[in-house]
Structures are given as structure tokens and as C-alpha cells.
C-alpha positions in Angstrom: 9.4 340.5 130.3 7.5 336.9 130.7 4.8 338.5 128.8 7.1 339.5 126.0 9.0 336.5 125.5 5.8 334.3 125.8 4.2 336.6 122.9 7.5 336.5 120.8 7.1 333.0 120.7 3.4 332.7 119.8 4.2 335.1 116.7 6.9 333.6 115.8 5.2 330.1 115.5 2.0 330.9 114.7 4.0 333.1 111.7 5.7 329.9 110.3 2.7 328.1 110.2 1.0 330.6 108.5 3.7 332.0 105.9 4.3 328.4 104.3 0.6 328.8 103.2 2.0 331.3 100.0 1.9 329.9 97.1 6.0 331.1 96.5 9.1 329.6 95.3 11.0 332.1 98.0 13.6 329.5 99.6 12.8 330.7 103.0 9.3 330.2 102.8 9.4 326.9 101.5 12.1 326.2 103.7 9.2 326.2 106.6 7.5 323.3 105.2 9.8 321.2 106.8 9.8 321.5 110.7 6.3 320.8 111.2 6.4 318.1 113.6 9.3 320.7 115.5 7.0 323.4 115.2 3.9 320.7 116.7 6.1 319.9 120.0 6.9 324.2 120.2 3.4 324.9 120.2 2.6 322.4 122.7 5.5 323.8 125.0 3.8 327.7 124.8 0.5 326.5 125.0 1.4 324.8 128.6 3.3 328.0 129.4 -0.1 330.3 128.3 -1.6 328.3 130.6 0.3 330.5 133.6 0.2 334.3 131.7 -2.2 336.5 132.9 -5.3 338.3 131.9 -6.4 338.0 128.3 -2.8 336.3 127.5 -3.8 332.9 129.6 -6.6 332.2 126.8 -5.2 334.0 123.6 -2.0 332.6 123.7 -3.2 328.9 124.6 -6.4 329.5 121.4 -3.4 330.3 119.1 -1.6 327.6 119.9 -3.8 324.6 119.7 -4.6 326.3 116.2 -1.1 325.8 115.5 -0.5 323.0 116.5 -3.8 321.2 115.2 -2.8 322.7 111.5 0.8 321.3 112.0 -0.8 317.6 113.0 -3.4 317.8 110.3 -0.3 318.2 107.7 2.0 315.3 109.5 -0.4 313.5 110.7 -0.8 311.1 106.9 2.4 309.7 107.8 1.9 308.3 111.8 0.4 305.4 112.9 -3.0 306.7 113.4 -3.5 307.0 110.1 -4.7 304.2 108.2 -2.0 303.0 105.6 -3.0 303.3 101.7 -0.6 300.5 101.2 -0.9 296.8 102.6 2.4 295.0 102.7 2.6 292.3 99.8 4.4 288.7 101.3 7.6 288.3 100.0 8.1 286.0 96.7 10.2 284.9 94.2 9.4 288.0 91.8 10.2 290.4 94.5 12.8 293.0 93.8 14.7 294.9 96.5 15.8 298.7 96.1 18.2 300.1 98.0 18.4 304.1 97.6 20.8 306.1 99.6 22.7 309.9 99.5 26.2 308.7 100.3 27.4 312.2 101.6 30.1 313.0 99.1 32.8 314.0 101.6 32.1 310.4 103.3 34.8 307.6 103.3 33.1 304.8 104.8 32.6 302.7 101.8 33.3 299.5 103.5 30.1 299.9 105.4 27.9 300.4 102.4 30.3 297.7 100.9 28.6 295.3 103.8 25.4 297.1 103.2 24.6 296.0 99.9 26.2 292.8 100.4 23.6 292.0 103.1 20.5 293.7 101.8 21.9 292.4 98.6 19.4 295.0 96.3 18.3 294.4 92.5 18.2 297.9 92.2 21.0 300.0 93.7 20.8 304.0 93.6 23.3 306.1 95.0 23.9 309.7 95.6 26.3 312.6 96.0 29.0 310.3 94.0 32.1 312.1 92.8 35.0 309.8 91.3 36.0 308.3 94.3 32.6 306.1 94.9 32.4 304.4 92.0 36.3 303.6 92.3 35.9 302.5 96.3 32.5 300.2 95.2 34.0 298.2 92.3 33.5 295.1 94.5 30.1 295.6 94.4 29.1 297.2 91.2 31.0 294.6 89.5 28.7 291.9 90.5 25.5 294.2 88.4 24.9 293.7 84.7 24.2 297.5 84.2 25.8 300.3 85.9 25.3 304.0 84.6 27.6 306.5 86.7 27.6 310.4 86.9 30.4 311.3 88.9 30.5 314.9 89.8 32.1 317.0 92.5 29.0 319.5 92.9 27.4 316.8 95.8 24.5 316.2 93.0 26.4 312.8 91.0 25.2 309.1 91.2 25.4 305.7 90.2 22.7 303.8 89.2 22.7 299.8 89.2 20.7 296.4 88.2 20.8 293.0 87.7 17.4 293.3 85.9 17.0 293.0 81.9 17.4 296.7 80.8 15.5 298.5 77.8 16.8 301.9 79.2 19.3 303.3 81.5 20.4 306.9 81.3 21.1 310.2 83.3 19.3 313.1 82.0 19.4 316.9 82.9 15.8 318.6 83.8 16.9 321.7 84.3 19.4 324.0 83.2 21.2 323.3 86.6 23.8 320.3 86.6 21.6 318.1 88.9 21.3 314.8 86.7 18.2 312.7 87.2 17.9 308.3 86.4 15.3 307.6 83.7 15.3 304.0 83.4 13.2 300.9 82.2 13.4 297.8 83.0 12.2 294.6 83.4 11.0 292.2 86.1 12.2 288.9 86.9 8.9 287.3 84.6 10.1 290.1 81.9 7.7 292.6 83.1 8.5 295.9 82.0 8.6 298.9 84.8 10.4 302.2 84.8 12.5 303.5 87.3 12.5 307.4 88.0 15.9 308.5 90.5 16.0 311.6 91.8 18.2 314.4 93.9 17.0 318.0 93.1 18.7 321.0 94.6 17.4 321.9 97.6 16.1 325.3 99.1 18.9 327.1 100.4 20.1 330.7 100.3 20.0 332.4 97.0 18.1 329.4 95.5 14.7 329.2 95.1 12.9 325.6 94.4 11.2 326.5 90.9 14.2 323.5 89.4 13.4 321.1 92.2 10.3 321.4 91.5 10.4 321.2 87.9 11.8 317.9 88.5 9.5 316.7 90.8 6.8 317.6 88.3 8.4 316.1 85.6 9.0 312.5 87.3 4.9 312.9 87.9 3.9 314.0 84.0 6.5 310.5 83.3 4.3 308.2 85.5 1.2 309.9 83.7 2.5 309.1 80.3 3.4 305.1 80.6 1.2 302.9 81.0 3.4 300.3 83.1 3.8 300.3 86.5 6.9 303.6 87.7 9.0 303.7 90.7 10.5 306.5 91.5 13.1 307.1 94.3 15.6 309.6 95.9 16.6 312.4 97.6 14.0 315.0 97.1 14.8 317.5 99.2 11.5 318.2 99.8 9.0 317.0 102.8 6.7 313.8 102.0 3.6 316.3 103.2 4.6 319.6 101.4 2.1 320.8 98.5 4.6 320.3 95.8 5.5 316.2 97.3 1.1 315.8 97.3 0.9 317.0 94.5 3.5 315.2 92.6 1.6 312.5 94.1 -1.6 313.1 93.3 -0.9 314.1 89.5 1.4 311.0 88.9 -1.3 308.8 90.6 1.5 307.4 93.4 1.1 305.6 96.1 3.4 306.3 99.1 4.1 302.7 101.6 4.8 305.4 104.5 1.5 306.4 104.9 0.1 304.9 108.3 3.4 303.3 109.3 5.8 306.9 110.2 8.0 308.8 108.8 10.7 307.2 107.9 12.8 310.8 108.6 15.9 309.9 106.8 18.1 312.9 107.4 19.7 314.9 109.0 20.7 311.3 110.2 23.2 313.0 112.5 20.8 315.6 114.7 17.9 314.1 116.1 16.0 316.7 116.8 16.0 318.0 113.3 15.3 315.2 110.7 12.7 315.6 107.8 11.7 312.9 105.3 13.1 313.7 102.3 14.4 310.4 100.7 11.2 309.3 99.5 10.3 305.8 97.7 6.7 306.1 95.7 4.9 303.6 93.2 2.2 303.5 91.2 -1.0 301.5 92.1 0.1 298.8 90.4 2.9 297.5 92.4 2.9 296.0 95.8 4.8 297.1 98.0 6.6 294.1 100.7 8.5 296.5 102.9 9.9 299.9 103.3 12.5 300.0 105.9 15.1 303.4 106.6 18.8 301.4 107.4 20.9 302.2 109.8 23.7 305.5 110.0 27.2 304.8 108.1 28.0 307.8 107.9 26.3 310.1 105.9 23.8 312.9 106.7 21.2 310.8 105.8 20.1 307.2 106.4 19.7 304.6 103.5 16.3 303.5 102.3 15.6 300.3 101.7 12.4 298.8 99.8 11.1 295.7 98.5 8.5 295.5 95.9 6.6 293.3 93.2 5.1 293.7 90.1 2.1 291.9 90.5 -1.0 294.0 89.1 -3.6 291.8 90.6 -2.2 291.1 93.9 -1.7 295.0 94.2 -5.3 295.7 93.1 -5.9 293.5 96.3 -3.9 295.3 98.4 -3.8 298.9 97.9 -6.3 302.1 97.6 -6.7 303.7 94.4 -5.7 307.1 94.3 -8.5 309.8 93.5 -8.9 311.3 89.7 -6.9 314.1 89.0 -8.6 317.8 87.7 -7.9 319.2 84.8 -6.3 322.4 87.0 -3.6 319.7 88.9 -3.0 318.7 85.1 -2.4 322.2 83.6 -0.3 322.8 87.0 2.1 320.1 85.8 2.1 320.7 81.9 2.8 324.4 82.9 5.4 323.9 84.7 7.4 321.2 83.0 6.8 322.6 79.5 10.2 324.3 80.2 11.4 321.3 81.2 10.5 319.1 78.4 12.7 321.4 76.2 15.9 321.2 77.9 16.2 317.3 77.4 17.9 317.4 74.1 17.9 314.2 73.4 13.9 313.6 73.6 11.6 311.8 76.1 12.0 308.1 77.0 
């Protein structure tokens, strides 16, 4: 029976570590992209239990396992410590601007703490997710104080509310997809009138039923939008996707981002309420020519996930100075992302920004 149980385990982890290898849209599949650090510490656990099975089983079983749980590291392992950060920090200046991005949890009522919240981080740039009616309504006080606020309220857990004090060209909510998940297209421009654009978004993620073909026609598409300006692109939000799954790298890669994460943790900002099973998926890139001052994942009031909180400038030369390049793209990453978002493209309606 030890036998059994200790080989039930071994197949079972070394199956979800080999399954998420497909290239699929299947929702279960890609739903195993996410517990790779969970699946790390499992191997280790049947590895020290191999370690006291019997005949062949005491090296099998152990062999399988350090495979395992050396492919699981090799995927995490960008965003530890050990790795060494693509991004140095920027100091703080003048010119800096603070972005504070954050899934509210629509069912949530404690506004008054995210009142305080963006009192104290006090944030340029204010994001929000999962707003229905009754967010907007409960943060008057505070969207008040913003020049520009563009609100989607929706009672499907997929609204938001999008603020800034900054000079705006651009501000509007767009549909990707034929699914009602809205996405923030914005420009806007810096305190020295530097013109940036501001990519928010909070695709569906994979559940039951639902593939991730939409989320990651989204994802694709905020990529293809950092490709096509020629000014520096943040984009922010709940992706429901992993910051080391092929579809986050190669949004990445393709849009030529630069993630401040890497070589400083994972920043796993939900499920803020069980420990033992948080993912980041509330990601915060930029293109090479921004600096990055600080990423920082705020404390629970709340919701299922933690708020993210980052500071940045737009200041091409110091950024030059302080951050790697990212490597060329291929022409088959290229016709990866024209393929997939040349759906995408169509269902705008009202053009491209």
C-alpha cells in the first residue's frame, strides 16, 4: 500500500509537470501553469519519502523527482532572489509617477481601507478592478480629487475605474474580445509633458468550460500595442495568468517588456486569503525605456488579491543606464502575435489608438 500511494504521487506530479508542456488552450491544462512553486515543495516531500521505498522504487522515484522539481525551479526560478534582476531601481524624483493597481473583489465593502490606501500611497495613476456601481459611488472622496476618471461599472466581476491627475490625450475602455471583459487603452503625459501609454488589463481567467484563447488574445494584443508606439507603455492588471507561463514570456518578449520582479520575488498577489496557494497574476510591466523606482504588493483589505503598487519615471537615459535590453524578437514570435490578434483587431469597432 506504501508502494502505491508513493507511486500515485510521483505520477501524478510528474504528470502536471509534464502536461502544461501542450501547446493547448484546454483550461485544465493551462490551469497547471500556476502551482509550480506548490508542485517544487511536493516533489521535494516524495523525493525524501523515495528515499525509504524499496528495491528499484528507492532510486526511480527519487530520479523522477529531482527532474520535477529541477524543471519546476528552472520555470520559477526568474522571479527569486537568486536571479539577477533585469531592472535596477531608479532614485525617486520629482518626475516620478506612482501607480497603484488593484482587483477590489467586487463583493467587497471595505472601501474605507482602500479610501486610506490611496490617500497614503496617494498614486498618479489609479486602476481598479471588479467595480460594479457601488465602487465608484463608495470612492467619490477620492476620485474626485483626479482630473480624469473613465468608469466601467459592471456586475460580471470584470468592471473598472481608471484614474489620473496626468495631462490626458486618451482615456477609454475598449472590448478585445467578443466577451464583456473591458480593457484601459490610455495615453498620457508625464509631469515634463512626456507622452506614455497606459495598457490596463483583467482577462477572464481559466476556469471550467472556458478555455484562455480571449485572455490570451488580450494579452497579445497589449504586446502588438507596445510594438506599435514608439513611446515608452505600461501596462498593468490582473492577468489571470502566471508571470512565468509561455503566453506572460511571450507577451513579454514580443512587446519588448521589462518586468521589475525579476530577481527580487514574486510578488504573489492572490489568492491574498490562502497562503499556501497564491500565484502572481497582478502583473506591472514596462518597456525599456522607463525606470522603474519600486514595485511593492500592499497589504490585504479585503479582497482575494493584494494591491500593487509601483513607482516609475520616464527618463529614457537614466533607464538606458539602468536596465537590460530585452533580446530581438523572430519573425515566428511576430507571426504568433499578428495571428492571433488579427481577430482581435476586428472587434474594436471604433479603430486602434
Amino acid at each position: 500500500m506504501w508502494l502505491i500511494i508513493l507511486w500515485g504521487l510521483t505520477s501524478i506530479l510528474v504528470s502536471v509537470t509534464i502536461i502544461p508542456m501542450l501547446d493547448t488552450n484546454i483550461w485544465w491544462i493551462r490551469l497547471m501553469d500556476f502551482p509550480r512553486l506548490q508542485i517544487a515543495i511536493a516533489g521535494v516531500a516524495v523525493l525524501a519519502a523515495g528515499l525509504f521505498a524499496s528495491g528499484p522504487s528507492r532510486l526511480i522515484v527519487p530520479a523522477l523527482m529531482i527532474a520535477v522539481c529541477g524543471y519546476q525551479a528552472w520555470r520559477i526560478h526568474p522571479y527569486t532572489t537568486l536571479h539577477r534582476p533585469e531592472m535596477e531601481l531608479a532614485a525617486d524624483a520629482q518626475d516620478s509617477i506612482k501607480i497603484l493597481s488593484f482587483n477590489v473583489l467586487m463583493e467587497n465593502d471595505r472601501y474605507g481601507a482602500l479610501l486610506d490606501m490611496i490617500v497614503r500611497f496617494d498614486p498618479d495613476i489609479l486602476f481598479l478592478m471588479e467595480t460594479d456601481q457601488r465602487w465608484p459611488d463608495a470612492l467619490a472622496p477620492a476620485l474626485n480629487r483626479y482630473d480624469t476618471v473613465v468608469s466601467e461599472p459592471l456586475g460580471n466581476h470584470y468592471g473598472m475605474v481608471f484614474a489620473t491627475r496626468l495631462s490626458v490625450d486618451d482615456a477609454r475602455v475598449v472590448y478585445l474580445t467578443e466577451s464583456d471583459t473591458p480593457s484601459l487603452l490610455a495615453q498620457l503625459r508625464g509631469r515634463d509633458d512626456k507622452p506614455f501609454r497606459f495598457v490596463g488589463l483583467h482577462p477572464r481567467p481559466p476556469v471550467p468550460g472556458q478555455g484562455t484563447q480571449e485572455r490570451d488574445a488580450q494579452i497579445y494584443y497589449a504586446a502588438r500595442f507596445a510594438r506599435k508606439a514608439n513611446i515608452p507603455l505600461i501596462a498593468a492588471g490582473d492577468f489571470n495568468d502566471v508571470a512565468w507561463s509561455d503566453t506572460s514570456q511571450t507577451f513579454k518578449h514580443v512587446g519588448q517588456y521589462l518586468d521589475p520582479r525579476i530577481g527580487r520575488g514574486f510578488f504573489a498577489s492572490f489568492d491574498a486569503r490562502r497562503f499556501w496557494m497564491r500565484f502572481p497574476i497582478d502583473q506591472i510591466y514596462v518597456t525599456a525605456d522607463v525606470a522603474v523606482v519600486s514595485v511593492e504588493r500592499l497589504e490585504f483589505i479585503g479582497s482575494d488579491h493584494f494591491p500593487m503598487a509601483t513607482t516609475v519615471r520616464l527618463d529614457a537615459s537614466l533607464a538606458e543606464r539602468l536596465n537590460t535590453a530585452p533580446p530581438p524578437i523572430s519573425e515566428n514570435e511576430q507571426e504568433l502575435i499578428d495571428r492571433s490578434i488579427r481577430q482581435t483587431r476586428e472587434t474594436l469597432g471604433h479603430g486602434e489608438m
